[in-house]
C-alpha positions, 0 to 999 in steps of 0.5 A, a space after each residue: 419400549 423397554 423402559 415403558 414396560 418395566 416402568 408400567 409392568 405392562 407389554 407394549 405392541 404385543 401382535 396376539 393381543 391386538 389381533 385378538 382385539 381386532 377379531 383377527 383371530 379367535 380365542 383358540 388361536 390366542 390359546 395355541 399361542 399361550 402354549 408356544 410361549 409357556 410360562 414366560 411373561 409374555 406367555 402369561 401375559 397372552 393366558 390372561 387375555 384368553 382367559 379374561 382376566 385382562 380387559 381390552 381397551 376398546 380403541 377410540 376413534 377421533 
């Protein structure tokens, strides 16, 4: 999975951005995670989603 998200510059599996996605929590809970996390990728990474510079992928059913 390492590999994948060096090679990509893209996380893998990250739990808030699929919870967020699904409606399991709300953009404030996204927020208080974004803190925990600070100013490491990861944290960064969560801080694009809540403030919509990330786009989610609606998940498509077969």
């Amino acid at each position: 999975m390492r590999t994948v998200q060096r090679a990509q510059g893209l996380p893998i599996a990250i739990v808030e951005e699929i919870a967020y996605e699904n409606g399991w929590i709300t953009r404030e809970q996204l927020m208080e995670s974004t803190e925990r996390y600070g100013k490491s990728p990861y944290g960064q990474h969560l801080k694009g989603l809540a403030d919509g510079e990330i786009m989610l992928v609606p998940n498509q059913k077969n």
